[in-house]
N, C-alpha and C positions, 0 to 999 in steps of 0.2 A: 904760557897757557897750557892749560891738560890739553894734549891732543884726542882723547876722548869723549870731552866734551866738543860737539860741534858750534860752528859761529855759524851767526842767522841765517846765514848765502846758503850752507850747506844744508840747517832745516827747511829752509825755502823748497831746496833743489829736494831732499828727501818727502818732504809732506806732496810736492807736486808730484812726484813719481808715484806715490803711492796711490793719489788721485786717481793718476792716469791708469792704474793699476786694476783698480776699483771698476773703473770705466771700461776697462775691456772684457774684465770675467763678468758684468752685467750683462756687457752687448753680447756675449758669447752665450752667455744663459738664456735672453730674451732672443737670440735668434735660431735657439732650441726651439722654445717656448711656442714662435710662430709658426716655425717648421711644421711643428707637431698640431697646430693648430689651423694653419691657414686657411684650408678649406672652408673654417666656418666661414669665411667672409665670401666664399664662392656659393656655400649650402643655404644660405640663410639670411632674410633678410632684414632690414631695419627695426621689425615685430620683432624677431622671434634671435635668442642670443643664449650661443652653446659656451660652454665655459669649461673647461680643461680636457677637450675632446682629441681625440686621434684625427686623421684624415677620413679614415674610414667609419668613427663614430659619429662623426658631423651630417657624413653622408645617409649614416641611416636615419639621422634625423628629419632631412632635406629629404628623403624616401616617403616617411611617416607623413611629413607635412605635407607632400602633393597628392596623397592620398585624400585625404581630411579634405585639401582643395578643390581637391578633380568632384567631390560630389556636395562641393558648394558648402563646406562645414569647415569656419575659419574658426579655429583656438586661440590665433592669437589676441596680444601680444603672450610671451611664454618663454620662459629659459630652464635649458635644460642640464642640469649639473652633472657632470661624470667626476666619478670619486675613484683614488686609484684604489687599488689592492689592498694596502696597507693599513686604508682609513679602515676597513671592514664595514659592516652592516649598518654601523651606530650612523650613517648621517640619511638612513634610509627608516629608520627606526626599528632594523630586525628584518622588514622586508627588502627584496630586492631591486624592489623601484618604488618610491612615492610622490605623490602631488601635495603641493602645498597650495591650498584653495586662495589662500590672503594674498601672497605673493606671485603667483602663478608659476609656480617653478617645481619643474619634475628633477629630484633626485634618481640619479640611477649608480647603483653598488654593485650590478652585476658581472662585474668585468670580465668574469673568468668565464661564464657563460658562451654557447654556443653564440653566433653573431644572429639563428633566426631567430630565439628565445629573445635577446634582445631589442633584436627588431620590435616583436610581437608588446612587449612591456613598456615600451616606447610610446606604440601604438594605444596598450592598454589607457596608459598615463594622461595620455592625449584626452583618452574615452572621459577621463575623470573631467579634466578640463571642458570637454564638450558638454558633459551631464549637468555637470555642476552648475554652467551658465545656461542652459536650457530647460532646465525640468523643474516645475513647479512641484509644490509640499504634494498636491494631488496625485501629480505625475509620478510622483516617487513611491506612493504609497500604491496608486495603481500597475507599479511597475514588479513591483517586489511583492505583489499576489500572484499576477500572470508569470514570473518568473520564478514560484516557487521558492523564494529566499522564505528567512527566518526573520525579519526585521530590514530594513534600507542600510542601518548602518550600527547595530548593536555588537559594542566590543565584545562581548561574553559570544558573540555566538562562531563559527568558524570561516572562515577568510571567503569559501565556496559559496557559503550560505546568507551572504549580506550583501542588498538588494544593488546596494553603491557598486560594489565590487561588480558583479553581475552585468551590471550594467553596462560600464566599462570595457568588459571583458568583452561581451556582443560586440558593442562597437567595435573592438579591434577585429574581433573574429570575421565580423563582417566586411570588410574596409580591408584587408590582408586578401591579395589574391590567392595565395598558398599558404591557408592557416593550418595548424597541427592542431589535431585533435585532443592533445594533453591540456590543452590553455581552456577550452570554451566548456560548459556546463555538461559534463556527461549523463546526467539524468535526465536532460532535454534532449526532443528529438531538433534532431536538425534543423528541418523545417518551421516548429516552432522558434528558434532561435534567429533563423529567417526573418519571421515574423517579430519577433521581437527589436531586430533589427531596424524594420522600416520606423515600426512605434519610436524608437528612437530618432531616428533621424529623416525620414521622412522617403527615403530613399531605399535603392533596389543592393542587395550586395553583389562584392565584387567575383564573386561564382558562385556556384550550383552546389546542391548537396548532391 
C-alpha cells in the first residue's frame, strides 16, 4: 500500500484534529469578540442592542440613553451600529452618523473622532429617533419656521439648514450637560434654542446659556 496515501483510522484522526482546530481559533476569535464587546450587555438593555462596540463605545451609548430617560423620552427599542475604520463613510452614507427610521438603527462611522463629538452624534441620532416618533406633519412644518431651516427635510438644501436635522440637533444640545458650541445652530441665540428645545420635548434643558 502507498504509504502516502492514508487508511480511514488516519483520515478519521486527521479530519478530527482539524475539527478541533477549527473549534479553538473560533473560541479564540469569539472570546476577542466578547471582550471587546461585553459591556453592552452591562450598558444596555433588552430594547436597546449595540453591535460591534468597544467597552467604552457601549458606554457612551448607555450615557446617551439615561439621558433621553432621566427626562422621560424613551427611544427605544434602537440599535446602534459601530463601523470600524476601514468600512469608511459608505455605511453612514457620507455622513458621520445616521438613523434609519424603518429599522431603528443609528449608524455610527465616526470612529476616529474625539469621544465628545461622538457622544454628541449619538445623542444627535437619538434626536432623530425621538423626532421622528413624535412630531406630526404640522409639527414639523411649524418647527422648521421657528427654527429658521430651509425646508424639514430637502436634500438640495445644506445639512445646517433642514428642519429634520435641526431638530435633532436641539435635542442633543439640549439633553447634553456639557454641549460644544460647534454642533448646535449658530445663527440662533441660545435662548431660542432653549426654547425650541422645550417645543420639542416638552421639558426644561440640562443647563443654562
Amino acid at each position: 500500500m502507498d504509504v502516502s496515501t492514508p487508511t480511514p483510522k488516519r483520515k478519521l484522526l486527521r479530519f478530527t484534529a482539524s475539527i478541533a482546530l477549527v473549534l479553538a481559533v473560533l473560541t479564540s476569535v469569539r472570546g476577542d469578540a466578547l471582550d471587546a464587546t461585553a459591556s453592552r450587555h452591562e450598558a444596555v438593555d433588552a430594547t436597546t442592542t449595540v453591535v460591534g462596540a468597544t467597552r467604552d463605545e457601549a458606554a457612551m451609548v448607555e450615557w446617551a440613553l439615561d439621558l433621553y430617560l432621566s427626562k422621560g423620552l424613551d427611544v427605544r427599542p434602537i440599535t446602534v451600529m459601530f463601523h470600524p475604520r476601514d468600512a469608511g463613510w459608505e455605511p453612514c452614507l457620507g455622513a458621520v452618523a445616521y438613523y434609519r427610521s424603518q429599522s431603528r438603527t443609528v449608524d455610527m462611522c465616526n470612529s476616529t473622532r474625539p469621544d465628545h463629538e461622538r457622544r454628541h452624534w449619538i445623542l444627535h441620532e437619538f434626536g432623530h429617533a425621538h423626532t421622528f416618533a413624535t412630531m406630526s406633519s404640522s409639527e414639523r412644518s411649524s418647527f422648521t419656521e421657528a427654527s429658521a431651516a430651509s425646508s424639514w427635510k430637502d436634500k438640495d438644501d445644506l445639512w445646517l439648514d433642514r428642519g429634520q436635522e435641526r431638530a435633532a440637533d436641539v435635542v442633543a444640545w439640549g439633553l447634553n450637560p456639557s454641549p460644544s458650541p460647534i454642533f448646535w445652530m449658530q445663527d440662533l441665540d441660545c435662548h431660542h434654542v432653549g426654547e425650541l428645545f422645550g417645543t420639542l420635548t416638552g421639558r426644561a434643558t440640562n443647563h443654562s446659556c
